[in-house]
MARBA-3410 file (N, C-alpha, C, O; in Angstrom, 1 decimal):
114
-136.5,-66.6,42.6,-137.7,-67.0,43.3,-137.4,-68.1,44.4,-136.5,-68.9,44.2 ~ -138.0,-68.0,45.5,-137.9,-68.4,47.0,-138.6,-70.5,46.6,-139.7,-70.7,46.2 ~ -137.8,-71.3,46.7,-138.1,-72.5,47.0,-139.5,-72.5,47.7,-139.8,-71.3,48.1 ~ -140.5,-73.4,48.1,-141.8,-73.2,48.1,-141.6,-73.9,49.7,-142.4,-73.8,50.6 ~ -140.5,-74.6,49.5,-140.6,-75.2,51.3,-140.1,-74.3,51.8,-140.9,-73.8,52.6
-139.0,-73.7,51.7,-138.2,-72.3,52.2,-139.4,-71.4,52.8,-139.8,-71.1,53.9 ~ -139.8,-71.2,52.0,-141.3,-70.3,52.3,-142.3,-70.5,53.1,-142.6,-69.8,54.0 ~ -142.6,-71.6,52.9,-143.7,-72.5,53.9,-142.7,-72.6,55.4,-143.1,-72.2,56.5 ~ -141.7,-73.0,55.4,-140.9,-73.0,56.5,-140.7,-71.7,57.0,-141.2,-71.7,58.1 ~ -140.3,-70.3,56.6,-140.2,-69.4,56.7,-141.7,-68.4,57.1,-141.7,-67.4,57.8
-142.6,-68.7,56.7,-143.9,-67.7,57.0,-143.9,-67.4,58.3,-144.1,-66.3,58.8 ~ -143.8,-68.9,59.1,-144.6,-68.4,60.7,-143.6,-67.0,61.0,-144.0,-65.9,61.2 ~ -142.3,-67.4,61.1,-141.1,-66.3,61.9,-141.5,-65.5,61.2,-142.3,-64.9,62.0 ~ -141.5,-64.6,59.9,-141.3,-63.8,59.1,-142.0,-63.0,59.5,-141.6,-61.8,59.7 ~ -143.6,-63.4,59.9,-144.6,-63.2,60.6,-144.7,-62.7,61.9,-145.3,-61.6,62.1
-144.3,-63.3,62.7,-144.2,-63.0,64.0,-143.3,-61.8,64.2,-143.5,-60.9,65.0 ~ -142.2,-61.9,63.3,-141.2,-61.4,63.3,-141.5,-59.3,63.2,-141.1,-58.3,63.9 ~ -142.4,-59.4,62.0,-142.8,-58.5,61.4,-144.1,-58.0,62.7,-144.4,-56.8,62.8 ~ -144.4,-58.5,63.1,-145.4,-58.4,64.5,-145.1,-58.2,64.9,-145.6,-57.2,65.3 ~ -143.4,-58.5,65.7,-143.4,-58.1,66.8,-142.6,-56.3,66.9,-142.1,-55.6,67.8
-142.7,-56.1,65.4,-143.1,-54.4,65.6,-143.9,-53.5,65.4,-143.6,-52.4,65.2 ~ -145.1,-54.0,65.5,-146.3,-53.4,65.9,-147.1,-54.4,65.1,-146.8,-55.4,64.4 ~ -148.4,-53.8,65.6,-150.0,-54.3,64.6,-149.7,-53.6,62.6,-149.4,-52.5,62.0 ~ -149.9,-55.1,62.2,-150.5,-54.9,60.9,-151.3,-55.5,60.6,-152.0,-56.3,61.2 ~ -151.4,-55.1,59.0,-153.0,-55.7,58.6,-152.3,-56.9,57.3,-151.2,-56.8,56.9
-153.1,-57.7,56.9,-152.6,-58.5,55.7,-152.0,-58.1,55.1,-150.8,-58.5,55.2 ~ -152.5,-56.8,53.7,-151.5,-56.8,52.6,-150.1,-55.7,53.2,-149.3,-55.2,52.5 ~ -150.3,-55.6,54.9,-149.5,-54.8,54.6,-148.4,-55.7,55.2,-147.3,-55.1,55.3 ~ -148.5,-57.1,55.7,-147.3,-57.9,55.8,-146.7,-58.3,54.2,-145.6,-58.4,53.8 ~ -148.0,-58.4,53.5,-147.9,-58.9,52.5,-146.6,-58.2,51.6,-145.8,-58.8,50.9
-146.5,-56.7,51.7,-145.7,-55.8,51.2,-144.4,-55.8,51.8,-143.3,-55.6,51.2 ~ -144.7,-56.2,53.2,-143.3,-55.7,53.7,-142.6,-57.2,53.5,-141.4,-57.3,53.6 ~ -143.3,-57.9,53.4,-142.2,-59.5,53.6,-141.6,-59.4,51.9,-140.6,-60.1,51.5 ~ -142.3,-58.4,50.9,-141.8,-58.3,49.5,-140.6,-57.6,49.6,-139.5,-57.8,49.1 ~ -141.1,-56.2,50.5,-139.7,-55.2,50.3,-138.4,-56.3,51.2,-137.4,-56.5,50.5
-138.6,-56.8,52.5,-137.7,-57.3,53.0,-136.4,-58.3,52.2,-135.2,-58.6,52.3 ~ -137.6,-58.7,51.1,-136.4,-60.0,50.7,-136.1,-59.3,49.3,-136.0,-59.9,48.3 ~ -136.0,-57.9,49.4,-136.3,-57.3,47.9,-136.7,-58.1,46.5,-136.1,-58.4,45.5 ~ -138.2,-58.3,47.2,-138.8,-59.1,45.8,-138.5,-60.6,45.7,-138.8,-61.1,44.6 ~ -138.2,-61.0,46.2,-137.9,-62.3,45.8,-139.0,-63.2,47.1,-139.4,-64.4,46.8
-139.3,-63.0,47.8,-141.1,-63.7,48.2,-142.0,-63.2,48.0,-142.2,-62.1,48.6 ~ -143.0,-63.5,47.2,-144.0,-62.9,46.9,-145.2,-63.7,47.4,-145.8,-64.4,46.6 ~ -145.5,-63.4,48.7,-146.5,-63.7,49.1,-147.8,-63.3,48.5,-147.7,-62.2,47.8 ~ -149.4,-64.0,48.6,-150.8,-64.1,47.8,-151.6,-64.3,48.9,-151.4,-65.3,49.7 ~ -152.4,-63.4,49.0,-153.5,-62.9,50.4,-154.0,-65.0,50.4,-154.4,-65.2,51.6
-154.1,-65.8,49.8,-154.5,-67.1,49.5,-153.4,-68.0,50.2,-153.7,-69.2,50.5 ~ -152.3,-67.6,50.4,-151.4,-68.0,51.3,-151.1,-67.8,52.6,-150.8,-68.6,53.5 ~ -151.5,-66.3,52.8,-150.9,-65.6,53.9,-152.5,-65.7,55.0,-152.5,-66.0,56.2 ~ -153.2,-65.6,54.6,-154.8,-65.7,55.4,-155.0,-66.9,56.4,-155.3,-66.9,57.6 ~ -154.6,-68.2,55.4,-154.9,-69.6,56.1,-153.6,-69.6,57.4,-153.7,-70.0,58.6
-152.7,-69.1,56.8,-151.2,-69.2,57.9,-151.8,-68.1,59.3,-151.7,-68.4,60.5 ~ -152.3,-67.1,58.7,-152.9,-66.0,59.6,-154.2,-66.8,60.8,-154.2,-66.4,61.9 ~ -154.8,-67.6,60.5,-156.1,-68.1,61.1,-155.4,-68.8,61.7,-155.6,-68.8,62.9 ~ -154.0,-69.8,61.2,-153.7,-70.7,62.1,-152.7,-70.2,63.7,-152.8,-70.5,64.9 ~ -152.0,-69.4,62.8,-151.4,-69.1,64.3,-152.3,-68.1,65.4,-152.1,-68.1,66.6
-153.5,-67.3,64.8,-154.4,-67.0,65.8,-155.1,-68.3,66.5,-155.2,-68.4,67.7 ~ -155.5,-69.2,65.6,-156.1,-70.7,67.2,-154.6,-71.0,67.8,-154.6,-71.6,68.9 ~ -153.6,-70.9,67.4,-152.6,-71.2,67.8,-152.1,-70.6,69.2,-151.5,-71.2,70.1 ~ -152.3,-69.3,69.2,-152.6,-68.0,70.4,-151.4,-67.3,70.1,-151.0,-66.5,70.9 ~ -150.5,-67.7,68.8,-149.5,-66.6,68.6,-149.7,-65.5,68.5,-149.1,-64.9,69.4
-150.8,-64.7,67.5,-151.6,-63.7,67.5,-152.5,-63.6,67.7,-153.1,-64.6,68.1 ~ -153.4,-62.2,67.7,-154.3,-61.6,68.2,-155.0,-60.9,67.1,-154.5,-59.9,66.6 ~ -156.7,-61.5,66.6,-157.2,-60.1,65.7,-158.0,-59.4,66.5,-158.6,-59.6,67.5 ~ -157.9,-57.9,65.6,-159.0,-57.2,65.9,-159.4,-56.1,64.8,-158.5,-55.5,64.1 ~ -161.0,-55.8,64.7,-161.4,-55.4,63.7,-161.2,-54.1,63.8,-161.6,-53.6,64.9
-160.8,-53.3,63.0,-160.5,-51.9,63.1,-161.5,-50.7,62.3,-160.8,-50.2,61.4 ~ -162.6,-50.3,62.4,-163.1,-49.0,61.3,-162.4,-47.5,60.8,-162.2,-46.4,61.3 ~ -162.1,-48.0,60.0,-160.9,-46.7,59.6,-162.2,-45.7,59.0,-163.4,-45.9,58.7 ~ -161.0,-44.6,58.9,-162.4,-43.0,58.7,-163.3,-43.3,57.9,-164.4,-43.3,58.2 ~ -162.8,-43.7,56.7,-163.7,-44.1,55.3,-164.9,-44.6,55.8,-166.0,-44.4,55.2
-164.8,-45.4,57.0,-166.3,-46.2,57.2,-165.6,-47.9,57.0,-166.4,-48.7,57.5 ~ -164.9,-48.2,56.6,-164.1,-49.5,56.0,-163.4,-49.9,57.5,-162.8,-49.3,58.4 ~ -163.8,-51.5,57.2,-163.0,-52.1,58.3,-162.3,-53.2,57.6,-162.5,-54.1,56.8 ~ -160.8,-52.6,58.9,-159.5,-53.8,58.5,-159.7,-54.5,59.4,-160.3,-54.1,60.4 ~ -159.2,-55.8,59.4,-158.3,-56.8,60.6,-157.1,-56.4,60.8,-156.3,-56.2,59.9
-156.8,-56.2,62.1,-155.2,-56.0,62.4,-155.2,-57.1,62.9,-156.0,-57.7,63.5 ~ -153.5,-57.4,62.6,-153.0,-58.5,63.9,-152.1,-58.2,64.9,-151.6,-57.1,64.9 ~ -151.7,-58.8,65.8,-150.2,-57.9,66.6,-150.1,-59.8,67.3,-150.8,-60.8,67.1 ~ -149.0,-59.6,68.1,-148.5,-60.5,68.3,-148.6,-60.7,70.1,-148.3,-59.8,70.9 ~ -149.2,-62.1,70.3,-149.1,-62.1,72.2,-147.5,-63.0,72.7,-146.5,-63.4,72.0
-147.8,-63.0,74.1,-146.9,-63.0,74.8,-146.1,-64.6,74.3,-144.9,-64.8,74.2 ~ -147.3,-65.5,74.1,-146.7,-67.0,73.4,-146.1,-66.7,71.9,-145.2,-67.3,71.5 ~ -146.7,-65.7,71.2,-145.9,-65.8,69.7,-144.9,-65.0,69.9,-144.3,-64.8,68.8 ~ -144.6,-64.2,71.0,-143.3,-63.8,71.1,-141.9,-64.4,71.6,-140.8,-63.8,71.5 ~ -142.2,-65.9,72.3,-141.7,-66.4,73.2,-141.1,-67.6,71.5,-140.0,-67.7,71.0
-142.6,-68.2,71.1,-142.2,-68.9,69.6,-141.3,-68.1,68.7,-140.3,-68.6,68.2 ~ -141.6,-66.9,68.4,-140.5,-66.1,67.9,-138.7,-66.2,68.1,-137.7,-66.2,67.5 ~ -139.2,-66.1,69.7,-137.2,-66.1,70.0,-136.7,-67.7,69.7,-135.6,-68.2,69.4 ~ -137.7,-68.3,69.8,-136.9,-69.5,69.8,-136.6,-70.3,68.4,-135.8,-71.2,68.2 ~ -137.5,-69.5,67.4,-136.9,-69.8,65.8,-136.4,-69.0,65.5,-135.8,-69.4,64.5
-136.2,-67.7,65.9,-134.9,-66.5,65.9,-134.0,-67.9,66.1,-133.7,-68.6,65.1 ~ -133.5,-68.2,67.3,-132.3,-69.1,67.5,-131.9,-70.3,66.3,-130.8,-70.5,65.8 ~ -133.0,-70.8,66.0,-132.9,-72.0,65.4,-132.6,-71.2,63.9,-131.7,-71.7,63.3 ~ -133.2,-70.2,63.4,-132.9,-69.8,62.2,-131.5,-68.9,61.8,-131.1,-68.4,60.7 ~ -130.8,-68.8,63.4,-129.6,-68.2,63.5,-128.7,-69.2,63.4,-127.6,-68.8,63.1
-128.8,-70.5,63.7,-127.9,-71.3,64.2,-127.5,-72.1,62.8,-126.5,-72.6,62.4 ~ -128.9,-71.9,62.2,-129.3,-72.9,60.1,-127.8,-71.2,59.6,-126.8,-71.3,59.1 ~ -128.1,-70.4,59.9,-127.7,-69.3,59.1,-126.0,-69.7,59.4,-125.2,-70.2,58.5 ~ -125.7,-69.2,60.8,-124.5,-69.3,61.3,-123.5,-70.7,60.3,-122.3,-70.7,60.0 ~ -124.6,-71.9,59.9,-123.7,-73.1,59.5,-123.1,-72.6,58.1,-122.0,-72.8,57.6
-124.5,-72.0,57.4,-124.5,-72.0,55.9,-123.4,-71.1,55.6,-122.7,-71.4,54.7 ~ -123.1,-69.7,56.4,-122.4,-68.3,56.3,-120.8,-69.3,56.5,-119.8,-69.0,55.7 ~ -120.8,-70.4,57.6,-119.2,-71.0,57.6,-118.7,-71.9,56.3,-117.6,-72.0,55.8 ~ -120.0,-72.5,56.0,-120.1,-73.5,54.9,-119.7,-72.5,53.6,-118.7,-72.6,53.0 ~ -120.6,-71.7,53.2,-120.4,-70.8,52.0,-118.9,-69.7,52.1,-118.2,-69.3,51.1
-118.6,-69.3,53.1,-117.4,-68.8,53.2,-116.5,-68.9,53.4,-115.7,-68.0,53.6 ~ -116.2,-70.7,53.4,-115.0,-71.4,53.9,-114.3,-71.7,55.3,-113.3,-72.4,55.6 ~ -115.3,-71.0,56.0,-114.9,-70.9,57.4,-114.5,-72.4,58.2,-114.0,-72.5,59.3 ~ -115.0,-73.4,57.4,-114.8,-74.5,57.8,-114.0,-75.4,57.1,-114.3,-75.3,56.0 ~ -113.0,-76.2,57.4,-112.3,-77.2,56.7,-113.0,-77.9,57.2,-113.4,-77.8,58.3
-113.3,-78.8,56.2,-114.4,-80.2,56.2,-113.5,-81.2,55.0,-112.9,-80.8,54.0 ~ -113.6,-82.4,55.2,-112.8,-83.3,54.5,-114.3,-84.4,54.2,-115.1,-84.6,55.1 ~ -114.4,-84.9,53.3,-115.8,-85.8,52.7,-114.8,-86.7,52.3,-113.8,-86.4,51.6 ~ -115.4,-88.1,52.8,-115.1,-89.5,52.3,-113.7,-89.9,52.7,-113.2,-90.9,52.4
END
């Protein structure tokens, strides 16, 4: 199970990320951010909604209400031109955390302490 800061640090990109290949609707980030980390984040519509409202005043995303056949309406979200721009640039930053840990954990680095 995923540390709760990891998570909380991790939502906006995961998000955006998952946006920026097409429109979805809540539980269906909700599923894919499960399958992605195979089970090991388990996001709760009580988590993911408030994060959802913020980055729409934020203008990363975009809602809109959808009536599917049934008569039933979803919210989709998709991603604008600023939460794509926020995107690349924690892509970078989350590549660069990755890049240290992959040298650190695989010895790639001689490091000498004290």
């Amino acid at each position: 199970m995923a540390h709760k800061s990891l998570v909380a640090a991790s939502t906006k990109p995961l998000v955006l990320s998952i946006l920026s290949h097409g429109k979805s609707y809540g539980y269906q980030i909700i599923k894919k951010v499960e399958e992605l980390s195979n089970g090991e984040l388990n996001w709760t519509d009580a988590m993911l909604y408030p994060v959802l409202h913020r980055m729409e005043k934020e203008g990363l995303i975009v809602a809109e209400w959808v009536v599917l056949d049934n008569g039933r309406k979803r919210k989709y979200y998709a991603i604008t031109e600023l939460g794509k721009q926020e995107r690349e640039a924690s892509k970078a930053q989350w590549m660069n955390v990755n890049a240290a840990f992959n040298a650190l954990w695989n010895g790639d680095l001689n490091i000498e302490l004290g």
